[in-house]
C-alpha positions as CSV (number, residue, x, y, z in Angstrom):
1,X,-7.6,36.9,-14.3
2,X,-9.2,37.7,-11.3
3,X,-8.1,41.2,-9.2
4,X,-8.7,41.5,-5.2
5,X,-8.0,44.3,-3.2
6,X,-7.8,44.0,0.7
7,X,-8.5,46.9,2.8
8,X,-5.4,48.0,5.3
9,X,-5.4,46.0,8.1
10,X,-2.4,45.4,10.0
11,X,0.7,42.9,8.5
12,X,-0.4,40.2,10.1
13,X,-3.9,40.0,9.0
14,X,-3.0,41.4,5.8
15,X,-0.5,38.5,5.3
16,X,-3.4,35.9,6.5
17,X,-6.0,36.8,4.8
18,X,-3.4,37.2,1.0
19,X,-1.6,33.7,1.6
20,X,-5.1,32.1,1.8
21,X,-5.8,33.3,-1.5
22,X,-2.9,32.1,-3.7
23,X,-3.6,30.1,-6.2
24,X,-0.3,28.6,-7.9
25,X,2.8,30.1,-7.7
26,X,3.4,33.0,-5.2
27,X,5.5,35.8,-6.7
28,X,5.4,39.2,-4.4
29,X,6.1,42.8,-5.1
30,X,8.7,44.3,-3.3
31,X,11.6,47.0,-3.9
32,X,13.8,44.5,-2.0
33,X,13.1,41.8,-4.6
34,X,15.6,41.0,-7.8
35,X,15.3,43.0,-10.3
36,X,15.1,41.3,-13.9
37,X,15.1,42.3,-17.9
38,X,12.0,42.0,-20.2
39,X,13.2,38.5,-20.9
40,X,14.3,36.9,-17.7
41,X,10.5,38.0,-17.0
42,X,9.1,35.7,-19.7
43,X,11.5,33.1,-19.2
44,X,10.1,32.7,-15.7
45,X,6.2,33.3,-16.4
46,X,6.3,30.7,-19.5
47,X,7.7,28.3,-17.1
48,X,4.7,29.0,-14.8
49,X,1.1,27.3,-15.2
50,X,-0.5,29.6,-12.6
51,X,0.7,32.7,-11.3
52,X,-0.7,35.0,-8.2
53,X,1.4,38.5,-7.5
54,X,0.8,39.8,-4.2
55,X,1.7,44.1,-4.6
56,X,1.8,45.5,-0.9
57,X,-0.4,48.4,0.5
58,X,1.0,51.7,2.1
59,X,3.2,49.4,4.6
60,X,4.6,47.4,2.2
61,X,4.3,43.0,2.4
62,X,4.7,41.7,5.8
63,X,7.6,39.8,5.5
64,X,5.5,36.6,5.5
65,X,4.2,37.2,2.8
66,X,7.7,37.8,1.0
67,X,8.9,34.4,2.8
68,X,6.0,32.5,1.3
69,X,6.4,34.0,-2.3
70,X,9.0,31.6,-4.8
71,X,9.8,34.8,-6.0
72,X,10.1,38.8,-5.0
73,X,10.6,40.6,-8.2
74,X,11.5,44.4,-7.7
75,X,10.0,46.2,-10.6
76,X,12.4,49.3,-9.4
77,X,14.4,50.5,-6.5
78,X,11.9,53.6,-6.0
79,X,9.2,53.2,-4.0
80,X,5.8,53.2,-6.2
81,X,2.1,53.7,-5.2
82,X,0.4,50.1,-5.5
83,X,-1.8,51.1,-8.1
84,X,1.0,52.2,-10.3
85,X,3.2,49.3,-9.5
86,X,0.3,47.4,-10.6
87,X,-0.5,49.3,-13.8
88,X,3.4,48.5,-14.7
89,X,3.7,44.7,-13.3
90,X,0.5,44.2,-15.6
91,X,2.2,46.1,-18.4
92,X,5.3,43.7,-18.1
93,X,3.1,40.3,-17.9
94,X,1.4,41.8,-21.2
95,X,5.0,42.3,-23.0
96,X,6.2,39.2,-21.7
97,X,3.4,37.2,-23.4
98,X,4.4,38.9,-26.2
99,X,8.2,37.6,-26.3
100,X,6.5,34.2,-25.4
101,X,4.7,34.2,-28.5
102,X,7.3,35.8,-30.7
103,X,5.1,39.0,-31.1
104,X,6.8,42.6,-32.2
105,X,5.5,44.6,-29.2
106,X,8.6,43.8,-27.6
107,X,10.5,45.6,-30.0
């Protein structure tokens, strides 16, 4: 897993500079996105070799980014800091690996 943090620079070159680092599948971050279950989550990851989530700044995703992405998963309708959004996104992945692998952290 690999983590990289852009510092604020516009949409634009924001957008620029995250599509040219995706590597796989494009999923973004986005209070606009669907909101899904625990399940639906690792469903769609296990069907997924390679995975790169793009979680906007103070400004939110420009909405190239969001166009580019396969999929915009809301992980709530509040607004969240990035770093917390993060945190829980990461959180998710983790439980959905579990449910993947029939694990009881799910539970």
């Amino acid at each position: 897993m690999e983590l990289l943090e852009l510092k604020a620079s516009g949409a634009e070159r924001e957008a620029e500079a995250l599509l040219g680092k995706v590597r796989g599948e494009l999923w973004a971050l986005d209070q606009r996105g669907t909101q899904i279950t625990s399940e639906e989550l690792a469903a769609r990851v296990g069907r997924t070799a390679t995975l790169t989530f793009c979680i906007g700044g103070d400004e939110g995703l420009s909405p190239r980014v969001r166009e580019a992405a396969s999929f915009v998963w809301s992980l709530s309708k509040l607004t969240l800091p990035h770093r917390l959004a993060r945190v829980i996104a990461l959180e998710q992945l983790y439980r959905a690996f579990e449910i993947l692998r029939g694990g009881p952290y799910h539970k």
